[in-house]
N, C-alpha and C positions, 0 to 999 in steps of 0.2 A: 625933221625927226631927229632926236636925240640920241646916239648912240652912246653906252656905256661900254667900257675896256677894262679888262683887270688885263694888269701885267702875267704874264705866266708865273710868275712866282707865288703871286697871291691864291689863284686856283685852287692849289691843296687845302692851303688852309681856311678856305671858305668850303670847300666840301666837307672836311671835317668836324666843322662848325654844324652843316646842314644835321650830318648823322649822329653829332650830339644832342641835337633838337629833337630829330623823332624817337631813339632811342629813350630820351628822359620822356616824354609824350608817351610812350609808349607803356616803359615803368610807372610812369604817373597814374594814368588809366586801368591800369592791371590792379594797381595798390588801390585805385577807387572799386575796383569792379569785385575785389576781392580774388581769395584763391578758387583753387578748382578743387572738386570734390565731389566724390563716391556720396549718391544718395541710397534709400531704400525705399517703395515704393507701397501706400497702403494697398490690400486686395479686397475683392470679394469672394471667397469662396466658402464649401462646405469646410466647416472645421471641427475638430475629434480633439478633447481635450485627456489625456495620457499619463497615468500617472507609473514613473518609471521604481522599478525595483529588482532587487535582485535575490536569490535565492538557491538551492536545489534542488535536485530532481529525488522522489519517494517514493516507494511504494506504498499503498496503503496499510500493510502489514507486512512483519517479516516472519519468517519461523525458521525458531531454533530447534535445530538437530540436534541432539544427543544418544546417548548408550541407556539401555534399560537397565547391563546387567554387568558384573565386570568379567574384563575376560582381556586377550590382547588380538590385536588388529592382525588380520591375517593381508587388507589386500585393501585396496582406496582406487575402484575405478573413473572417478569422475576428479575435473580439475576445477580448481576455482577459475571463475568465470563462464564456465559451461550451462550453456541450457538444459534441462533437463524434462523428462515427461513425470507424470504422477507414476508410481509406481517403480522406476528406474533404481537400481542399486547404486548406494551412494557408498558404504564402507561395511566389508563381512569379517567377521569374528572370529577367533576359533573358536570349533563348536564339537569337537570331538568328545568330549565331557558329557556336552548337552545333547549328542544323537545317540548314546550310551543311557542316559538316564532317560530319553523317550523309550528306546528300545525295551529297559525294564517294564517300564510302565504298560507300555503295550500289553507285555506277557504277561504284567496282573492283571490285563482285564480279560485276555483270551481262559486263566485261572479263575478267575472268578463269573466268570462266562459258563464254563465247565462245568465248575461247581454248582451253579442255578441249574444247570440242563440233566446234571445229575440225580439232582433233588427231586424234578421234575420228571423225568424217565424211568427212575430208578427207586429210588426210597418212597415216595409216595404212591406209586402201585403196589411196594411190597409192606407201607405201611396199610395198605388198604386190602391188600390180603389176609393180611395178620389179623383185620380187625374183623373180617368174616368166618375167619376160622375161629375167632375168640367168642361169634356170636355164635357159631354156631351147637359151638362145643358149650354156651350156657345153654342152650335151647336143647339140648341133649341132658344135662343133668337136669335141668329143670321139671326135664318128662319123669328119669330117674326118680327125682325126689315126689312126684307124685305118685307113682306108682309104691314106690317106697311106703308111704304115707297110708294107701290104702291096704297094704298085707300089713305094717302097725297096726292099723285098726282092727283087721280080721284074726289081728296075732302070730302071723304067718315069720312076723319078725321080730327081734328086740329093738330097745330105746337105742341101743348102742349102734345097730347099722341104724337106721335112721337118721343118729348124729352123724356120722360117716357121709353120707347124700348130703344134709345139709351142710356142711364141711365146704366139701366140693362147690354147691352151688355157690357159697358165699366165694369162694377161688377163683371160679370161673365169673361171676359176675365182677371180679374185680380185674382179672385181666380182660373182660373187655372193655371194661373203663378205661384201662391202658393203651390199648390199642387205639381205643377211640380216640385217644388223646394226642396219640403220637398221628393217627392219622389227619387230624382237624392240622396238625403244628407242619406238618408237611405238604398239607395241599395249598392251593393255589392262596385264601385267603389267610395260611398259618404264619407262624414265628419263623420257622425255620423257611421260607420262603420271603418272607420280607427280610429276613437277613442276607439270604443270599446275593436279593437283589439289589438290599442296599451296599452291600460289597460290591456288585458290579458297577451302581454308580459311582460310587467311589474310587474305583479304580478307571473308569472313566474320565471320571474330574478328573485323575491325576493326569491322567495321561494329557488330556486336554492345559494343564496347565504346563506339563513337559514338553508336549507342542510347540505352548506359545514362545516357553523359555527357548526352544532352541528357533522359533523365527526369529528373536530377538539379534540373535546370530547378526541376521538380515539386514541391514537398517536402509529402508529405502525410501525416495522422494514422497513426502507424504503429499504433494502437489505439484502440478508443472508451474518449472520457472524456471531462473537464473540463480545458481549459486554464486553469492558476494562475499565468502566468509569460507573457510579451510583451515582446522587448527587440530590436523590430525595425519599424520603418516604411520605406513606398516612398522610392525611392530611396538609402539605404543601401547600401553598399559589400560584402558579408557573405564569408567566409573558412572553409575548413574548419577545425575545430574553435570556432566562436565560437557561444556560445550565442543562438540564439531563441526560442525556445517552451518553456514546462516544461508536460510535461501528466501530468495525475493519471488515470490508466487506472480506467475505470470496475471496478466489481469488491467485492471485501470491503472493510468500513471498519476499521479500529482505532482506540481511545484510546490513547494514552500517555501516561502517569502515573508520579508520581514518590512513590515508599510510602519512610516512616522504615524503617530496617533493625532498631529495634525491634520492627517489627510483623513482619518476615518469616516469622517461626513460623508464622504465622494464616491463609496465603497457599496458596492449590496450585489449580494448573490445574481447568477447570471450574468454577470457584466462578461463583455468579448479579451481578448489577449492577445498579442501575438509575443511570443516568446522566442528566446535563441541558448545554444548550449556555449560558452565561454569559448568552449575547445572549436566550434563551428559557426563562430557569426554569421556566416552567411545563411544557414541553413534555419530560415525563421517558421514557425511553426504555430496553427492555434491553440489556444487556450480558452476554460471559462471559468472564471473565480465560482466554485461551490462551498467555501468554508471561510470565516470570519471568527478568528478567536474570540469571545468574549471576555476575554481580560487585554490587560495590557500591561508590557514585563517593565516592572518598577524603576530597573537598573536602565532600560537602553530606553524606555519610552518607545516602545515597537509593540507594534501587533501584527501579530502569526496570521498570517492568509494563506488558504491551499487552494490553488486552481486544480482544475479536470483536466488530462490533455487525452482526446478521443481518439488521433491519430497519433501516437511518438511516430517520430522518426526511430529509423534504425542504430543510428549513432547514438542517441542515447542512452546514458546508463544511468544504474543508483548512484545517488549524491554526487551527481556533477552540479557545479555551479552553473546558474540560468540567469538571465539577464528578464526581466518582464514589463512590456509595454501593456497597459490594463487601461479602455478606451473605458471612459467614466463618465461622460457627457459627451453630445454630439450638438451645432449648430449649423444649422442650413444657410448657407448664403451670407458667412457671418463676416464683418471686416477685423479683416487680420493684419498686424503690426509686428517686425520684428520684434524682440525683445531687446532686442542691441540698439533700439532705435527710443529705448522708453528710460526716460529718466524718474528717479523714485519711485520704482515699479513697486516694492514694500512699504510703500509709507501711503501718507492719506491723503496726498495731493500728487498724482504722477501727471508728467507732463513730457513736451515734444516739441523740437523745434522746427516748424514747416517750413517748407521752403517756399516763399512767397516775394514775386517780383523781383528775384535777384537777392533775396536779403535772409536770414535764418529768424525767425520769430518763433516766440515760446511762445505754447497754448497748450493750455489745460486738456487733458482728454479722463474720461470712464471709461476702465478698464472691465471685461468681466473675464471670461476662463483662459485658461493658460494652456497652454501645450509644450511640446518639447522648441524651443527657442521661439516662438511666436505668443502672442496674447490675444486676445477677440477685443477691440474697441468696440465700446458701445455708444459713447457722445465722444466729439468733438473733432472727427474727423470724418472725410470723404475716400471712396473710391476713388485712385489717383493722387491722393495727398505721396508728396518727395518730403521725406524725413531722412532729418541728419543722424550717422547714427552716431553713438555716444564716443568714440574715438575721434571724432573731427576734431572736437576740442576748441571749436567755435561760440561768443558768446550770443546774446541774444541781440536781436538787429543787426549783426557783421553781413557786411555786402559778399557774396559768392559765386563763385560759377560752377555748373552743374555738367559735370563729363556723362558729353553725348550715350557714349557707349556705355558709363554705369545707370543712368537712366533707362537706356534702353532695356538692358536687362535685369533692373529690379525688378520689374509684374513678374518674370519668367521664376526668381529667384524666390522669390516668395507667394508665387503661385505654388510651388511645390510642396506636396504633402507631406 
């Protein structure tokens, strides 16, 4: 048997020798085998295609507050931002003016009141007595003049008393004409009784109108809501038509939102939401698209959508900015791809580099709906396909190695909805 000796001098540097070998073996094989690298992993699940937008919060109507009459502000119990009921005093007037000019009014109608109850109690039984003493007293000469008439005849009289009687009767039959007259104008169906009453109306209306002027005084929530609008303090001079108050009627909420007119296609009443307030992201919230502008604004290429929201939250206000997810299609069991993982996802050939026996290979895939970072493939790939995503910056057939731990948890990564 053959023994070999190296001197002790030689030893180092055959060892060093040895760990130059596996080291460059080592680099050699790594440069064959390629780097390492973060994959993503295709899924199956249900998938919600989402088209995102943003907007604010509206009321369906607002109503503006103003003054009927002029006059100046006595007193502003309510602040902006306050809730308020229907009916609630929002700003009172001075009105010393206007409970001075009811109070007249009142007292012309208690006057004209008087006067109708007068007419009625008073002048019209005494017109109606007048006119029975007027009859009765023709019905008296009348007998006169006959009697008259017959001593004429027997001679017992002259022409001269004769005309005397007749005289008379023609007197007496003229005042009771008069009487008649004045009694007809006094009773219930006469002049002087439609006068009086239409005085009483009249003086009714007025008062009714002096009423209203001095509720006007008043001005109060003509509905429950939230006032978002205050452009008046005491002492102010206020003017019919100028605005004070804007109030948001309690009731339905809507978002308004402004969608690309490319998306219109994807759009139609009903569709689901969830939405959030800028000020509270976390705090996401349902919606349902109920309105679709029919037009679309020349200048921005947008169209106006208003969703329903059936629950606000309480944080909530008028024209906060809203953030809206609007689910516009749904797929059951569809395969899902990151987007980060799709190359010329705009154009009319998108493709993917699969990771296949160590190696990165490009393949075509069909893409259909989109979501927020993910896309739904429809050809070209499997459940389980490892995709490069677009930052590797790998070309097509480069040798790779696939870290354990980011394989492991792509399903998980984009399993998530």
């Amino acid at each position: 048997m053959i023994k070999f000796s190296l001197p002790p001098s030689a030893r180092p540097a055959l060892l060093a020798g040895l760990l130059v070998w596996v080291l460059a073996a080592v680099l050699a094989w790594r440069w064959w085998a390629g780097p390492q690298v973060e994959v993503v992993e295709v899924v199956s699940r249900d998938f919600v295609q989402t088209l995102v937008a943003s907007g604010h919060v509206e009321a369906p109507h607002r109503v503006d507050v103003g003054a009927q009459i002029t006059a100046t502000v006595a007193r502003v119990p309510v602040a902006e931002g306050q809730a308020v009921q229907a009916g609630d005093l929002l700003v009172e007037l001075e009105s010393a003016e206007l409970r001075a000019a009811l109070r007249q009014a009142e007292v012309a109608v208690t006057q004209a009141r008087d006067r109708l109850r007068q007419l009625r109690e008073v002048q019209a039984p005494v017109a109606e007595q007048s006119l029975r003493q007027a009859r009765t007293t023709l019905d008296n000469v009348r007998s006169q003049l006959r009697r008259s008439q017959d001593l004429f005849q027997k001679g017992f009289i002259g022409e001269a008393a004769l005309e005397e009687v007749r005289k008379a009767v023609d007197l007496a039959d003229a005042q009771a004409r008069v009487a008649q007259t004045q009694a007809d104008t006094a009773g219930p169906a006469g002049s002087d009784s439609a006068l009086a009453q239409a005085a009483v109306d009249q003086a009714l209306a007025s008062a009714e109108a002096a009423r209203a002027r001095a509720g006007y005084a008043r001005i109060r929530a003509p509905a429950s809501g939230t006032l978002i609008g205050r452009k008046v303090e005491v002492g102010d001079v206020v003017q019919p038509g100028k605005l004070l108050m804007t109030l948001s009627p309690a009731g339905r909420t809507q978002l308004v939102v402004q969608v690309d007119e490319k998306n219109l296609r994807l759009l139609a009443p009903g569709q689901q939401a969830l939405a959030s307030a800028d000020a509270y992201p976390q705090q996401r919230f349902a919606a349902e698209l109920a309105y679709i502008n029919p037009g679309v604004n020349a200048q921005t290429g947008a169209v106006e959508v208003k969703l329903d929201v059936a629950s606000p939250p309480a944080t909530l206000r008028q024209d906060m900015t809203v953030s809206v997810d609007i689910a516009v299609a749904r797929r059951p069991a569809a395969l899902v791809a990151p987007v980060a993982a799709l190359h010329d996802i705009d154009g009319g050939a998108p493709w993917v580099l699969r990771v296949e026996s160590g190696r990165a290979l490009r393949r075509p895939v069909r893409l259909g709906l989109r979501g927020s970072g993910v896309s739904e493939v429809l050809e070209g790939l499997r459940a389980g396909d490892l995709l490069l995503p677009l930052a590797s910056a790998l070309a097509d057939g480069a040798h790779l190695r696939v870290r354990a731990a980011a394989a492991a948890s792509a399903a998980a990564a984009s399993a998530s909805p």
